[in-house]
KELUMSE-171900 format. One record per residue: residue in one letter; x, y, z of N, C-alpha, C, CB in turn. Coordinates in steps of 0.2 Angstrom, whole numbers, padded with zeros to 4 digits, always signed. Glycine has a CB too. Layout:
<dozas>
AXYZXYZXYZXYZ/...
</dozas>
This chain:
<dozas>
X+0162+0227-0007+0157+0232-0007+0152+0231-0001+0153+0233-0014/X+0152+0236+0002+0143+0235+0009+0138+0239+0005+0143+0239+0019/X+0134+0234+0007+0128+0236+0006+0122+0235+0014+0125+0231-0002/X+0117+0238+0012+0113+0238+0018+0106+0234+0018+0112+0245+0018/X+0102+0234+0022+0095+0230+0021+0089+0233+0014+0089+0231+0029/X+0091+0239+0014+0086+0242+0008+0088+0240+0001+0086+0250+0008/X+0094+0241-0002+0096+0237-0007+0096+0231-0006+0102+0239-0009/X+0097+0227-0001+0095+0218-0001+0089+0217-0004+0095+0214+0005/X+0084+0221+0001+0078+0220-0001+0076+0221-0008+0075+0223+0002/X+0078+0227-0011+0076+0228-0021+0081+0223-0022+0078+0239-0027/X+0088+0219-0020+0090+0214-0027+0086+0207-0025+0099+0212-0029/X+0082+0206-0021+0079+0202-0020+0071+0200-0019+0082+0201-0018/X+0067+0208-0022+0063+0210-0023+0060+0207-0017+0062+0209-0028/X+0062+0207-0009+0058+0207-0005+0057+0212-0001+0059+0202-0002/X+0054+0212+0008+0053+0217+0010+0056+0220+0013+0050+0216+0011/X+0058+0224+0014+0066+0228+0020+0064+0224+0027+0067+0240+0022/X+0062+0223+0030+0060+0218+0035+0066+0212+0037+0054+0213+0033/X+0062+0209+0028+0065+0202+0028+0072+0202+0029+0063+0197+0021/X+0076+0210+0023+0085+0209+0024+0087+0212+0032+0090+0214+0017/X+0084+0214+0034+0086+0217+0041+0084+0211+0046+0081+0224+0043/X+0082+0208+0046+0081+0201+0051+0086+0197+0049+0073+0197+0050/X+0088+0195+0041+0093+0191+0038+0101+0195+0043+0094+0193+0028/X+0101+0199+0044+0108+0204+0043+0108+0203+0051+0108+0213+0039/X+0101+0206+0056+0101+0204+0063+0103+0199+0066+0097+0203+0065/X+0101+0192+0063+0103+0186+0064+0109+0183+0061+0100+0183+0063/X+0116+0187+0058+0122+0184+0056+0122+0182+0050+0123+0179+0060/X+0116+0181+0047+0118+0176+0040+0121+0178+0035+0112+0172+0037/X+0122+0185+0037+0126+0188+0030+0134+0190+0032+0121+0195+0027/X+0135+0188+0039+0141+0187+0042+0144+0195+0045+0146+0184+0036/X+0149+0195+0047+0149+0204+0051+0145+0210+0048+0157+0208+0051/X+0145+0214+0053+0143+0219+0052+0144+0226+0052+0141+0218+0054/X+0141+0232+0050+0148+0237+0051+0142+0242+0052+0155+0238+0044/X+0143+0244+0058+0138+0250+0059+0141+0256+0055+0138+0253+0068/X+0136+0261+0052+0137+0267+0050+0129+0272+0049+0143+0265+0043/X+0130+0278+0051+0125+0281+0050+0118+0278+0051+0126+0284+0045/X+0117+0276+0058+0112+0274+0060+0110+0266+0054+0106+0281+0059/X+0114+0264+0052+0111+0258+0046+0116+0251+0047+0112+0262+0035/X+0114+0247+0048+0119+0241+0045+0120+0238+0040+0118+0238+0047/X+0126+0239+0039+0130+0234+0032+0132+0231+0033+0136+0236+0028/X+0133+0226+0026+0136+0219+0027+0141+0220+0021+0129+0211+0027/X+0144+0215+0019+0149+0213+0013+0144+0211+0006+0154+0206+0016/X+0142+0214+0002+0140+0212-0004+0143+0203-0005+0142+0219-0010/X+0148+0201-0004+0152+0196-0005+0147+0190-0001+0159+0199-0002/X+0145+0192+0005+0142+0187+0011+0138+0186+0009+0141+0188+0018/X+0134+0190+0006+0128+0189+0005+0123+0186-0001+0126+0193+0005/X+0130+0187-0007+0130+0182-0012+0130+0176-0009+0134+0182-0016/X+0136+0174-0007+0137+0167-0002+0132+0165+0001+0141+0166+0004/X+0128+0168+0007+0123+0165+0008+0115+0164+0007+0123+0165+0012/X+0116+0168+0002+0110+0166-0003+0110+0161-0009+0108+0172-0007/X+0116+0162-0012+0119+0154-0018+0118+0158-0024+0112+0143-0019/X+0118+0164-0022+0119+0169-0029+0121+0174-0032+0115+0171-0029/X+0124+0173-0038+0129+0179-0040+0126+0186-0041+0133+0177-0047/X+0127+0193-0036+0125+0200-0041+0127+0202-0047+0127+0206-0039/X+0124+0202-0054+0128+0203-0059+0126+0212-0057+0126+0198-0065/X+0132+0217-0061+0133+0222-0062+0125+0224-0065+0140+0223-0066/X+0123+0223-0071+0115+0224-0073+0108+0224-0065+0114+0215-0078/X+0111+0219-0061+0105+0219-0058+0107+0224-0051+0103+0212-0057/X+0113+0225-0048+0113+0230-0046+0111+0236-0047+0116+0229-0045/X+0111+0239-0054+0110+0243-0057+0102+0245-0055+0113+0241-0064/X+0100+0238-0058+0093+0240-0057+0088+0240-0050+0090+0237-0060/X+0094+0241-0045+0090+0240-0039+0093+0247-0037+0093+0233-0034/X+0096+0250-0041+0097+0258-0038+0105+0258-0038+0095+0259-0028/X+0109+0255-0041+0115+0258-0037+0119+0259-0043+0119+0254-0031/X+0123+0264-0046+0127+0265-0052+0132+0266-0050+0125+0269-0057/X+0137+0264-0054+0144+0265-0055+0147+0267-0063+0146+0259-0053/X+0151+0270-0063+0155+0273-0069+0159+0266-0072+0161+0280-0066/X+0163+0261-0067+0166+0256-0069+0162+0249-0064+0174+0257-0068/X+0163+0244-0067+0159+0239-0064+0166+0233-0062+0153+0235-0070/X+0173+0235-0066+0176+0231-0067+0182+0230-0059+0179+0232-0075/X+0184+0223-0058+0187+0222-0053+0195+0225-0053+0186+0214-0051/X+0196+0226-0050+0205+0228-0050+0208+0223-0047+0208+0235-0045/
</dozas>
């Protein structure tokens, strides 16, 4: 899943700044332009933070889904 600096920023209750400077500087690994915004891999970003997204806390940062479950 990509996600963008605004959602980094609510699951990590910091400031959209901070995940746009993270994502500028690589550490959340490629990138993927789309509509004026950069994504990264929800996957990288666990990695280099040392932290799992649970389905609950995405939720509460804005983003819902009908299923949470992997295929």
């Amino acid at each position: 899943m990509l996600v963008n600096a605004p959602l980094i920023a609510k699951l990590f209750a910091r400031p959209r700044l901070w995940a746009n400077r993270r994502i500028a500087s690589g550490r959340y690994g490629p990138i993927s332009r789309h509509a004026r915004s950069d994504w990264v891999k929800l996957d990288d970003v666990e990695a280099a933070e040392g932290t799992k997204i649970t389905p609950e806390r995405l939720a509460a940062a804005g983003l819902h889904f009908n299923n949470f479950e992997e295929v």
